[in-house]
Each structure stands twice: as structure tokens, then as C-alpha cells.
N, C-alpha and C positions, 0 to 999 in steps of 0.2 A: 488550391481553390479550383482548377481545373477539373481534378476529379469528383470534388462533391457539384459541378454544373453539371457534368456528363451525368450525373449520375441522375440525373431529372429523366434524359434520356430514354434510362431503362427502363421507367413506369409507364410510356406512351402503351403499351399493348395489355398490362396490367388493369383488369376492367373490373377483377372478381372478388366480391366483400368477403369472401374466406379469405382474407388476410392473415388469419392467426398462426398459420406455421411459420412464413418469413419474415415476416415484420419487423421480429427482433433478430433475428440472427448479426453476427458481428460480422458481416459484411460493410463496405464502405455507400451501398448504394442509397441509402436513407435521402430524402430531397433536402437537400439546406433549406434553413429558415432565412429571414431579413432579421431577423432579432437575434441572433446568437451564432451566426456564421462563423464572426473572426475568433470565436472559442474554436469553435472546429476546428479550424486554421491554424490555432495558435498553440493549444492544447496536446501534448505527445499522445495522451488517451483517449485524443478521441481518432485516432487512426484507431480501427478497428482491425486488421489483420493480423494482429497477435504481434508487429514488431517490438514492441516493448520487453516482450518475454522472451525475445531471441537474443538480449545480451543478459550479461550475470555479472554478480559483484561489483555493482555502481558502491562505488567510493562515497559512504556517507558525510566522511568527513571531510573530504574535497566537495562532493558535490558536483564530480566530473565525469561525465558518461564512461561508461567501458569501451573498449574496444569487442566488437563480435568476435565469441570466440570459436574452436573448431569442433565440430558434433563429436561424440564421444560419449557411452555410456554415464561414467563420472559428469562428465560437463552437463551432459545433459537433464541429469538430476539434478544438478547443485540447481542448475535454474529453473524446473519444474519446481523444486522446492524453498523456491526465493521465500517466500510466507514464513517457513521454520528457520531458516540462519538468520530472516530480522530480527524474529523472536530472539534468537539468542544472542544476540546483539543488543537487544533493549533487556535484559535480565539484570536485577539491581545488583548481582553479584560483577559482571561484564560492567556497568556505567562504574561503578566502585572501582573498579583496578583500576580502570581506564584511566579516572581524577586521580588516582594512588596516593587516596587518601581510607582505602579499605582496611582495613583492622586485621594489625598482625595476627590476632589469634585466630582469625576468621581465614588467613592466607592459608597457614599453618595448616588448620585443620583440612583445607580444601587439596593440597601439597598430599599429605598424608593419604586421601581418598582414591588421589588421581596416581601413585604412588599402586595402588590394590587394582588399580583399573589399568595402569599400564601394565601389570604383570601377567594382567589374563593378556594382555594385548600380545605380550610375548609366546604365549601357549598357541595361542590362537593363529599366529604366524608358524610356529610351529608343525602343527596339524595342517596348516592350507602347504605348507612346506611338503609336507609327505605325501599332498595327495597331488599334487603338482605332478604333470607327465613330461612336460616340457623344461629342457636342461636351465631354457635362458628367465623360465619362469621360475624356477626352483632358485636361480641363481639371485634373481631381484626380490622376493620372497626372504631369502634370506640376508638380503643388504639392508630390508627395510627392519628387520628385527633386531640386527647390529642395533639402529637408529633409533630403535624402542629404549634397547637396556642404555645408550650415551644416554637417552632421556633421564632415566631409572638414575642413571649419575651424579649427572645433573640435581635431581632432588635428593640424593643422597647429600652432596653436597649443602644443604640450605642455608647448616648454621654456621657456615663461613658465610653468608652470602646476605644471608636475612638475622644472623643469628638465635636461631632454634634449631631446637634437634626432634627428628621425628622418633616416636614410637615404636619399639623392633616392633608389637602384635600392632597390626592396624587392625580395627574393627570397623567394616565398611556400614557404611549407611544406608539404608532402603533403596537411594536411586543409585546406588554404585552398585549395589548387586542384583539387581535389577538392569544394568545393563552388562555386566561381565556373565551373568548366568544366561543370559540373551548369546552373546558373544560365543562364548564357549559350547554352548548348545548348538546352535548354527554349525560351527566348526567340525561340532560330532557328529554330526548329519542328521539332527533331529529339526529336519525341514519337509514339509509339504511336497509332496515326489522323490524322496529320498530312501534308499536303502538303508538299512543299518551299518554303521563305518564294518562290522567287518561281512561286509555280504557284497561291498563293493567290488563286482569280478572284472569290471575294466577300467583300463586309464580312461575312456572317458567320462564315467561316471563319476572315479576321484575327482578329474578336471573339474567336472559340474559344480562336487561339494567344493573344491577350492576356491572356483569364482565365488559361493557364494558366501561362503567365508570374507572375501575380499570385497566384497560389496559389503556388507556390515559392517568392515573398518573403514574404506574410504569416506564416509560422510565426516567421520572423526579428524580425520588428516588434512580436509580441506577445509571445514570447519575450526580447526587451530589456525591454519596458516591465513586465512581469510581474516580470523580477530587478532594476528598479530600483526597484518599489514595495518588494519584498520588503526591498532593503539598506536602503532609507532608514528604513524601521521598528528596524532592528536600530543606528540612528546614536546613539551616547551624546555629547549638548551636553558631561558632564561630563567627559569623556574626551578631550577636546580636539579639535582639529579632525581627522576621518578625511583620510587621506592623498590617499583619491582622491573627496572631497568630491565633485567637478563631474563626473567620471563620473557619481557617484550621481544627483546634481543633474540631470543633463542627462536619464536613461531614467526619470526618475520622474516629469518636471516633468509637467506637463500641456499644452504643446503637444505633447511625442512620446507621450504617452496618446493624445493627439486623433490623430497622423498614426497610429498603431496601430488604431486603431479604422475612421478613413478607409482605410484599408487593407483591414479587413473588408468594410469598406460596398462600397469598391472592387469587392471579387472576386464579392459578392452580385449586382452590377447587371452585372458583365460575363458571370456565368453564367446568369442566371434564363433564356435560351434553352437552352440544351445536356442536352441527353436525359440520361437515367440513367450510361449506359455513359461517357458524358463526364465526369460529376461523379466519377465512380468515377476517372479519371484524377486529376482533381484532386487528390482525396483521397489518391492514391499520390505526386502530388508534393510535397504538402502533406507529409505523414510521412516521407517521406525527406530532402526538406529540414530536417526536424524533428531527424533523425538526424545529418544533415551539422553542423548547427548542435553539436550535444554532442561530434561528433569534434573539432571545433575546439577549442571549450575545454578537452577534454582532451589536445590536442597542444601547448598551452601548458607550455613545460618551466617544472618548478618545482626548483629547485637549493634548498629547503629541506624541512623538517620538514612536516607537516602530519597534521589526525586526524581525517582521512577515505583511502582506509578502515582500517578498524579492523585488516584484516589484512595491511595495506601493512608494518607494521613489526616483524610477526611471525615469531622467531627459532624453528622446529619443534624446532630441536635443546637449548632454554631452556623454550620456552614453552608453554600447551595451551591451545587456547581452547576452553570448556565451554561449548555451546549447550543451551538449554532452551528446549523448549515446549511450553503447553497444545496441545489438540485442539481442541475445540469450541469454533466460533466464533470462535476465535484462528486457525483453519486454513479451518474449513470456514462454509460457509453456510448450513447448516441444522444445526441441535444431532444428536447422532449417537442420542438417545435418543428422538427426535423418527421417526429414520429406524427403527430399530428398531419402537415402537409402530405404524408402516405396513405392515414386512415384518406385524408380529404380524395385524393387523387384517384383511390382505388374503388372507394366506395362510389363515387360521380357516375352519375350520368354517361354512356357513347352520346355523341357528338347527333346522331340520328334514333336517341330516344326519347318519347315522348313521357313528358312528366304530368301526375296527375294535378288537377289542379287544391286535394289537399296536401301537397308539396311543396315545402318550400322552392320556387326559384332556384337552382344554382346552374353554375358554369357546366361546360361539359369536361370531360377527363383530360382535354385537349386544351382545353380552355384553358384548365385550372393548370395545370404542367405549365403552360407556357408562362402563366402571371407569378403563380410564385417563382418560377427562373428570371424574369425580371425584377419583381421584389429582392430576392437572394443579391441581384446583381447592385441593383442602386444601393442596399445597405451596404453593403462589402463599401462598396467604393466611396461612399457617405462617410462611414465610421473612421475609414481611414485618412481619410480628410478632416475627420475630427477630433483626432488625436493628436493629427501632427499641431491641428492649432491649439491646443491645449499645451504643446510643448514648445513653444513658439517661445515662451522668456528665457532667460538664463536658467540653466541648472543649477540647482539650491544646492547649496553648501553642507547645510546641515537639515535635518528633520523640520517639513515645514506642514503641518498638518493641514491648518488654515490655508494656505496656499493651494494644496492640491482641493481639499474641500471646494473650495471658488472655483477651480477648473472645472471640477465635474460638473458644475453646474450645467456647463456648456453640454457635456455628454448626456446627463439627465434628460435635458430640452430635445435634443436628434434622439432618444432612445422613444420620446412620448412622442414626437411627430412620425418617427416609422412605425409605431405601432396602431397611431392612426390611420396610417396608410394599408396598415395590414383591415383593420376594421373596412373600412371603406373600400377597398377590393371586391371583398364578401367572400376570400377566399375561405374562411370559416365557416360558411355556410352548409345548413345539413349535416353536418357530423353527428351520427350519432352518440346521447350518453352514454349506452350501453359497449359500442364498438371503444368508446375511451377508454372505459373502464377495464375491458377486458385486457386493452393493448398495453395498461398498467403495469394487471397483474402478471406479464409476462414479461416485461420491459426488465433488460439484462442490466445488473447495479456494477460499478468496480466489485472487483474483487475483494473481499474484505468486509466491504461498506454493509451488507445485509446482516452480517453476524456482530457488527462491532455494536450495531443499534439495537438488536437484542439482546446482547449483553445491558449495553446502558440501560432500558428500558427495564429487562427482569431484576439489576440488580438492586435487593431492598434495600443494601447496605449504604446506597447513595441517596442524599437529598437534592434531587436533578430534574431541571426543568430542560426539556430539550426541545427546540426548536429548528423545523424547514424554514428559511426565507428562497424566495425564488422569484425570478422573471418568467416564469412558465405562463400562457394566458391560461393555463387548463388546471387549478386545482386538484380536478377527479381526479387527473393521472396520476397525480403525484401521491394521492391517498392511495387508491389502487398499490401501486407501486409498492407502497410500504404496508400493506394492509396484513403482511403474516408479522409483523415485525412490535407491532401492539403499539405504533403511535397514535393519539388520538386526535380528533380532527381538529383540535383547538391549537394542538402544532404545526400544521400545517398552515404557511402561509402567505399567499400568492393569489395572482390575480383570478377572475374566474368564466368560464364562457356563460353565456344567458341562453338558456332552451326554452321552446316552446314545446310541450309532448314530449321532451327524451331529445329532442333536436336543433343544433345550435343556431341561431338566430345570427352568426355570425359577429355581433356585438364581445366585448366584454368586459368585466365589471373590473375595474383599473382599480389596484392596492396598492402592488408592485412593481415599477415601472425601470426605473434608473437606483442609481448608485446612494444617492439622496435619500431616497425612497424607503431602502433597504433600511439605512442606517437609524431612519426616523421610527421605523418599525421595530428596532433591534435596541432602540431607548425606551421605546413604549413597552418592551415587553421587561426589560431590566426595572423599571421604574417598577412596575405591577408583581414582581416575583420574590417568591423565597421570603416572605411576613418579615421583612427588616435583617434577617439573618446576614453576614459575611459573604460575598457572591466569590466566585470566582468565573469570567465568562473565557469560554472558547468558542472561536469562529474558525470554522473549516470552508476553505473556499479555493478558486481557481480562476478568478479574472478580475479585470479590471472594475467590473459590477461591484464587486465583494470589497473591494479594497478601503474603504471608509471600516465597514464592520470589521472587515482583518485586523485595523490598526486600533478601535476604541478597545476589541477587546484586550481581557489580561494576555491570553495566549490567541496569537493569530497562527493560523498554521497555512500553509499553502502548498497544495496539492497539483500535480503538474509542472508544467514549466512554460505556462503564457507568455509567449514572447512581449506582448501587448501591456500585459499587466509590470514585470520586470520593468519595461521601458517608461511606464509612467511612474512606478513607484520610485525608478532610479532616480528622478527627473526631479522629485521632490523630498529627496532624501533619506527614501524609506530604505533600509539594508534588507535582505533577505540571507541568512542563513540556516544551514540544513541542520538540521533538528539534534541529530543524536550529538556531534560535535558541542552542540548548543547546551545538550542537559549532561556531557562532562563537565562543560565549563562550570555549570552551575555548583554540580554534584562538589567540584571544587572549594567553594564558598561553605557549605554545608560545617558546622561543629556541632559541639553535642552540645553545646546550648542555645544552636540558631539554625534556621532552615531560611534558606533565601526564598525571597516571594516571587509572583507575579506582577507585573503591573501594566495596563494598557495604554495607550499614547506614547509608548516607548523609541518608536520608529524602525521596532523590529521585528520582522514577519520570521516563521521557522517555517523551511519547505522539508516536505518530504514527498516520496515517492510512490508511494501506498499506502493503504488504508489498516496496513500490518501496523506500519511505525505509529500508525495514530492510535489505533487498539493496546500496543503494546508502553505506549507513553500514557495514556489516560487511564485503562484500565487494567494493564497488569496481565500476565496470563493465565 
């Protein structure tokens, strides 16, 4: 809280309407609102410095932060490319083994594939072997190709294990040779700045091709050992034995953690010579290979049912699926009241300029700084007073929907009388509509969020009404904001500021207000949609605002980690857990002549982390 007050600070000398180069950048200095602070607060996204991206492999199925890990080529990718191992995380072939209830013949065939793919794996260790200058590189090189062919074993092995037997000719399939002919290419030095293998006249140019050999396998290696940590957490002793135990067993163990990790180490000591422009190759192989790996397990055919994604088994001509979502902080990364208070601050008046008199009134730049910092202040400390007396009874036992409903009331009432305080300020005053609009359409979304909505929006395949609800006073922005993304204005929907000529009058026309608010809007719009068809709704959100709409819908998802929000939902017995865990368990349930449903008022929220798990659950990749 301290640093978004400082950060009012910064804007004192700030006088000049070219606002549009910083305005949005992911810096933290954006002015707090009174209407959405303790998101800022509460919210790990809306730190804007990038801490979020500097840890890797949050535990989905715990649900337990990582620990920071230590810089390193490897490490450093895995987490630049948190987006692709979600994805291959949510692949229905990955939720399927997970539940191990995946179809032997679909195992089998997958076994067979990976079988062709770890044997270039072995060539390919080979060749980075030979071109290796260094003894203790050569040496680890070849410990980890040992480690290939125990694998090669291992599936030799199956039909003790699983009982079938693989095929002597395997005939690979489109995305196996497509990444082995990737693989093996690489390794010949048919790469971007590369000589021909035999025109290589020095050890360091071998050295070159062999890192970059070894970048091409490492995303593989941490990519196993990462979904075998993942399944063995999700293993129920009571449940009997999982079908594919020793898969699990084998990428979780801790010698192939260790060959995963010597693999990182590996690519570190083979690169620490090659200039910039070189590592930049790596890093192209490294993500592509990253890619290669997700096509695979998705070209694993699955001849059964499965519930991921969500919209794989959707009938358009039955069914409708109702998407819902907050704005702030659920989309974007800085609060949109936050960005408002900057146009207002920046745009203002000095203190000794004269206004004409077809000008609206307003405060001076001095003026306006100091009122919204006391606004910021009394809601902060308002809200939090208003929480606690909402959690003033005993902790409910069990799911009390009614109960928390009646609470908010109370928060509804403090959310309308600070907003009437913000009205009557007149800190709104004079903003231009055009300066909104502009700071829209540059206003930075989460990651994810801009492409998931265009997905939803272009695909014909779905029968989907998709709707913004939001506490923003400012409509335009939030159209702006999505205006490349084809929502259209009858989605969007949120309070609005009143102009006179292009400029705000400082009033505005109240929709959206509280938590009530939301939910009464989010009935009206379920009641009016989809001509009687089968709804299915989802509601994507991140606070305590959202929490009514989380819970009526079928799927509530929750994005972030609100302290605020947790604590009230805990309080009235709403359970939050993390998503991918949540659609094994389901995937579980699943037979071939039943698919488990959704249902809303359940008293259970799914959180996730990004806007990847929400793409990759809804709409598949």
C-alpha cells in the first residue's frame, strides 16, 4: 500500500497531455483508485514488475508457490515459456493419464511413438557427443544417452508391465517426425549461422553445434520431469493402484529429476562462450522444440470421452456457453481507475493557469494529486473495516450462499457511498473522451487474456454469448481496450462517465456498482440469452466484487490470489481449488456412457494462474 501512495508522488511535476508513451507501461507508479485499491493490494498481478515471471513451476496441483529458482539458460526458458508447458499440461492426452483411466490402446500406441522419438534422442546425443570439445562435457553427454536407452528399456519392457507388446517396425506419425527430423537436423548443423558438420575447422564451432543440439533436448527433459512431478502428486494410495504407476514412477523419480537438471547444467557450460546472437538461436530452438513436444501429445488419438476442452463436446445447435468476465485486474494490469486518476492528473491544469471560461472548472494538477491520495486513503482503510465487519459471525461450516449474499450487502452500500464521494470530488472532471479512448487502446491486458477473447469471439464453432461485467466508471475504456478483439458494445458492461462536448462532466451514469450489482446484471443477461437452448455459464474473476457471479455460475474460475476475496469466501464456506487437479478428478468420473457435468451454487471456485489454463480448459489448443 505504501508504494501505490508514493507513487501519487511521481505525477507532482508530470503536467504534459502526451501521456501516451508511459501511461501504460508495467511500472508500479499508476495513482490508486478509492474504488479498487485493495485489488491492487491484494492481487499478485497487479504488481507490475514482472515478479510473477521470475518463479517457474508453480505446483498446479498443490497450489503452492515455488520457490525462486537460480538464472540459468534452461531455467530461464522453462520460465519465459510458462504459456507452452501449461499447454501441455492441459492436453487431453496429459488430463487422461493423469485420471488413468486413458485407454490402453491409445497408451500403447503413444509408448510405440515415443519409443521412435527417443531413439533419434539417442543419435542426437551421439553427434552433440562428438562434437563436444570439452572431456567433462563429453562425459555428461554420454551419461545422459545411457539414460535414453534405460528409457528405450523400460518400454521395451511394457508387456510385463501393461501387457502388450510393441511393434519391431514402428511407423511414426506426422508430429513424431516432425520433431525427430527437427532433432536430428539441428544436431547436423543444419541451423541458422552454422557450417556444414564437415567444414567444422574448430572446437569451437563443434562446441556451438553441440549446445545447440542440447538446447533442442532440454525442453524435453524438463518437460517429462515437470509432468511427472505434477501426476505423482495427483496419485490416490486409496484408489488403488494408477494404471500407469511406473510411467509416473519413472519421470518423477529422482534420478530423471537429476538427468533434467544435468541437462540444464549441460547446455550452461556448453554455451557460456557464444555471443548474444547465438543464445538467441538457442532460445529459438529451445521454444520450438517446446512446441514440437505439445504437438505430440496432442496427436495422440484418444478414442474416448474426455473434459478438456470444455468446448470439444459442444452441440451449438443444444447448447450456449455464457462467458463472463470482470475487467480489472481479471484482464488488465493496472486497475482502470488507477489509469483514469493519470489521464485526470496529467491532463489538469498548473496550479497558476488560467482556464478559459468555455472550460469546464477543474482542480489544479496539485489539487487533483492531493485529493485523489486522500480518497485512495479513506477507501483503503473504509474497506478494510468493512470486511472485517462482515466477518464478524462465526465461520460457516459448510457452503452458506445466502449468508455471504446478506453480507455483501453491507459491502454493496460502502462501494455506492465511495463512489459517491468520488463523484462529488469532481476529481473526474475534464477528462477528455478522446484521451480515454486512446489510453484504452494501449492499456496492457494479462497475458493470454487478448488472444483467448479472440479465439472465443472468431470461433463459429461455438454458440457463445460473451460478456464484460465490471466496476470501471468508464465504459469507453474498456471498449477501447478490447476494440481489436471484435467484442461488441452490447458486451460490454459497466458504469459510464456523462460528457459535455468530448468532456467529462465529472458525474456518472451508475449500472455497476457492488457485488449485488454485478450478480443482478449477470441474471438479466442469463435470463435474455441463448433462445431457451442448454446454457452452460462461466465467470472469470479476481475479488471479492466477483464473488456472487463466481459462485451462481456452472464454472467459477479465479484468477490471482486475493487475499481479501479467499478470506471472505473462506468465511462462508466457499472452497477454492486449482483447476487442473480439479478436471483429473473429474476426468475420473468420465465413462463411455457418461460425462460428468457442471453445476453452479456448488460452493466451489477453480483458481488458476493465467489466462493460459483458462484458454487451454475452455477452448483447447
Amino acid at each position: 500500500m505504501q508504494k501505490l501512495i508514493s507513487s501519487l508522488k511521481t505525477l507532482s511535476s508530470r503536467q504534459s497531455p502526451n501521456f501516451s508513451t508511459n501511461l501504460f507501461s508495467t511500472s508500479s507508479r499508476s495513482v490508486p483508485s478509492p474504488a479498487f485499491v485493495h485489488r491492487l493490494r491484494s492481487c499478485k498481478f497487479a504488481s507490475t514488475t514482472g515478479d510473477f515471471k521470475a518463479i517457474t513451476m508453480a505446483s498446479s496441483a498443490t497450489g503452492k508457490l515455488p520457490a525462486v529458482i537460480e538464472d540459468g539458460l534452461g531455467k530461464k526458458y522453462w520460465r519465459k515459456f510458462k504459456t507452452e508447458w501449461t499447454e501441455a499440461l492441459y492436453t487431453p492426452f496429459v488430463i487422461a493419464l493423469a485420471a488413468g483411466n486413458l485407454k490402453l490402446d491409445t497408451f500403447r500406441d503413444y509408448i510405440a511413438q515415443d519409443v521412435y522419438f527417443l531413439r533419434a534422442f539417442v543419435k542426437a546425443y551421439e553427434m552433440a557427443e562428438e562434437c563436444a570439445d570439452d572431456d567433462d562435457a563429453k562425459l555428461g553427454i554420454a551419461e545422459l544417452r545411457k539414460n535414453v536407452l534405460k528409457e528405450l528399456k523400460m518400454h521395451d519392457s511394457s508387456g510385463d508391465v501393461w501387457g502388450f507388446s510393441l511393434p519391431k517396425d514402428i511407423t511414426p506419425n506426422a508430429a513424431t517426425v516432425k520433431y525427430t527430423d527437427f532433432l536430428l537436423a539441428t544436431a547436423s548443423g543444419k541451423v541458422d549461422g552454422i557450417k556444414a558438420p564437415g567444414k567444422l575447422a574448430t572446437p569451437f564451432e563443434k562446441t556451438k553445434l553441440a549446445a545447440y543440439t542440447i538446447g533442442a533436448m532440454t525442453p524435453c527433459m524438463r518437460l517429462y520431469a515437470f509432468l511427472g512431478k505434477e501426476l505423482q502428486t495427483l496419485v490416490d494410495p486409496n484408489e488403488g493402484v494408477h494404471p500407469y504407476q511406473k510411467w509416473i514412477d519413472n519421470y518423477s523419480s529422482d534420478a530423471f529429476q537429476a538427468a533434467a537438471l544435468q541437462t540444464e547444467d549441460l547446455l550452461e557450460t556448453l554455451s557460456v562462450s557464444l555471443t548474444g546472437e547465438e543464445l538467441d538461436i538457442i532460445e529459438k530452438l529451445y521454444f520450438h522444440a517446446m512446441k514440437l513436444e505439445i504437438e505430440f501429445f496432442l496427436a495422440q488419438p484418444l478414442a474416448q470421452q474426455i473434459v478438456v476442452p470444455l468446448s470439444k463436446e459442444h452441440n451449438p445447435t443444444e447448447k450456449c456457453l455464457v462467458l463472463f468476465s470482470d475487467f480489472d485486474l481479471t484482464c488488465t494490469v493496472v486497475d482502470s481507475s488507477a489509469i483514469l486518476a493519470e489521464i485526470a492528473i496529467i491532463t489538469a491544469p498548473k496550479s497558476d493557469q488560467n482556464q478559459t471560461e468555455t472550460q469546464l472548472a477543474r482542480m489544479s494538477s496539485v489539487d487533483l494529486r492531493n485529493t485523489w491520495g486522500e480518497l485512495s486513503k479513506d477507501y483503503t482503510e473504509e474497506y478494510e473495516q468493512c470486511i472485517d465487519s462482515i466477518l464478524h459471525s462465526d465461520k460457516e461450516d459448510k457452503f452458506n450462499y445466502l449468508g455471504l449474499r446478506a453480507a455483501l450487502e453491507n459491502l454493496s452500500d460502502f462501494e455506492k457511498k465511495a463512489n459517491l464521494r468520488v463523484i462529488e470530488s469532481g476529481v473526474l472532471k475534464g477528462i477528455n473522451a478522446d484521451d480515454i479512448k486512446r489510453a484504452g487502446g494501449r492499456l496492457i491486458l494479462q497475458d493470454g487474456c487478448t488472444n483467448f477473447f479472440q479465439h472465443a469471439v472468431r470461433n463459429e464453432k461455438l454458440n457463445k454469448n460473451i460478456n464484460i461485467l465490471s466496476y470501471c466508471w468508464c465504459a469507453d475504456l474498456i471498449r477501447s481496450a478490447f476494440s481489436s478483439v471484435g467484442l461488441e458494445d452490447g458486451t460490454i458492461h459497466a458504469n459510464e462517465l456523462v460528457y459535455e462536448d468530448s468532456v467529462s462532466t465529472g458525474e456518472i451514469v451508475k449500472k455497476i456498482e457492488s457485488p449485488v450489482d454485478k450478480v443482478q446484471v449477470f441474471t438479466k443477461i442469463l435470463q435474455n440469452s441463448c433462445n431457451d437452448k442448454k446454457t452452460v455459464t462461466i465467470y472469470i474473476g479476481d475479488s471479492v466484487g466477483d464473488l456472487l457471479c463466481l459462485l451462481e455460475a456452472d464454472v467459477g474460475i479465479v484468477i490471482g490470489s486475493s487475499a481479501s476475496l479467499r478470506r471472505v469466501g473462506n468465511h462462508f464456506g466457499v472452497s477454492f481449488v486449482p483447476l487442473f487437479p480439479s478436471l483429473v478428478a473429474k476426468q475420473k468420473q468420465v465413462t463411455d456412457e457418461s460425462m460428468p457435468g457442471w453445476k453452479g451454487l456448488s460452493g466451489v471456485l477453480y483458481t488458476v494462474s493465467s489466462w493460459t489454463e483458462i484458454h487451454s480448459f475452455i477452448l483447447g489448443l
